[in-house]
C-alpha positions in Angstrom: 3.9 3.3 -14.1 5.1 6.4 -16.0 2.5 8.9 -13.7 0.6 8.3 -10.4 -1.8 10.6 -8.2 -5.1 10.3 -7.2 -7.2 7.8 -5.8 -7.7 3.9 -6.0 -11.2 2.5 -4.6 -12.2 -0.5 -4.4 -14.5 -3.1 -2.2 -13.4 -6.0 0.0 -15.3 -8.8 1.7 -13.7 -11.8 3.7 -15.7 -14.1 5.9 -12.8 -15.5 8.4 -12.7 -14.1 11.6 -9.4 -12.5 12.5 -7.0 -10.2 11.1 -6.4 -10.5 6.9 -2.7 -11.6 6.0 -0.1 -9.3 6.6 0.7 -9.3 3.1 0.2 -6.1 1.1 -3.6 -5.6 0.2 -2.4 -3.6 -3.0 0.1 -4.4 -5.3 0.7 -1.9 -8.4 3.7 -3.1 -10.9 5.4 -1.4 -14.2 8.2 0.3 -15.5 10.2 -1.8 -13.3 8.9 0.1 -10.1 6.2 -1.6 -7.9 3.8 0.5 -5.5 2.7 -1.7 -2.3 0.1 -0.4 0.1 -1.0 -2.1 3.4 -3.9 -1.3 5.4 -3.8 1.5 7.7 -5.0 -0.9 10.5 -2.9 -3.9 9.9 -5.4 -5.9 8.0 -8.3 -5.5 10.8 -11.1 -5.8 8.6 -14.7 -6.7 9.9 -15.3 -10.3 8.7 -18.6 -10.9 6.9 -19.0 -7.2 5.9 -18.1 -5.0 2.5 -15.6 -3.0 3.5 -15.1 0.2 1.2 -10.9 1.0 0.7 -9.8 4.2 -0.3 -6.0 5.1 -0.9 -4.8 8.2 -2.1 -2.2 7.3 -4.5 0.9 10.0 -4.7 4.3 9.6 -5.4 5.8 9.0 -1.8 3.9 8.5 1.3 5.7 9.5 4.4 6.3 5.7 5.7 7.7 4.7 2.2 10.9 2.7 1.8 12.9 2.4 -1.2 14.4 -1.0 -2.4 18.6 0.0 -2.8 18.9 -2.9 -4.9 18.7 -6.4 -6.2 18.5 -8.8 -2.7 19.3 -5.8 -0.5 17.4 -4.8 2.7 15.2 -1.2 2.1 15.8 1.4 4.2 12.8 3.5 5.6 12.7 7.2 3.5 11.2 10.3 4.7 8.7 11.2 2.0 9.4 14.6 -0.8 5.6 15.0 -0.5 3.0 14.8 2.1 0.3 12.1 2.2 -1.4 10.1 4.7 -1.2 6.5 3.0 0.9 3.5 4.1 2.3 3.2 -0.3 6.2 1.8 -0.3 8.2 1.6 -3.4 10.0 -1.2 -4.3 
């Protein structure tokens, strides 16, 4: 990733009742940075129906955390710019 900013769409279908995973739903990787977003409503997604996902993609989002280092815990960061998406950097 040299350059981000925009925004990613895509479609998602599941057909299990119940929340998704609470794994990321979008993982971005390169230039040894990795960009993770997670659903605004904790994976709630209607089962059996095409659900459209739309994330604004900007440098930092204001929940982001930043990774310190190799096997260190990341520590919640304040965001330089203002956006409404759940994107962490890693």
């Amino acid at each position: 990733l040299s350059s981000y900013g925009g925004e990613l769409a895509f479609d998602i279908q599941h057909s299990c009742p119940g929340p998704l995973s609470t794994e990321p739903l979008v993982v971005i990787k390169g230039n040894r940075m990795t960009l993770v977003h997670h659903h605004r409503n904790g994976g709630r997604l209607p089962a059996g129906r095409t659900e459209r996902i739309t994330i604004d993609t900007y440098e930092l989002s204001d929940k982001s955390t930043l990774e310190k280092g190799r096997g260190e815990e990341a520590d919640g960061v304040r965001s330089s710019r203002s956006s409404n998406n759940n994107w962490s950097v890693a």
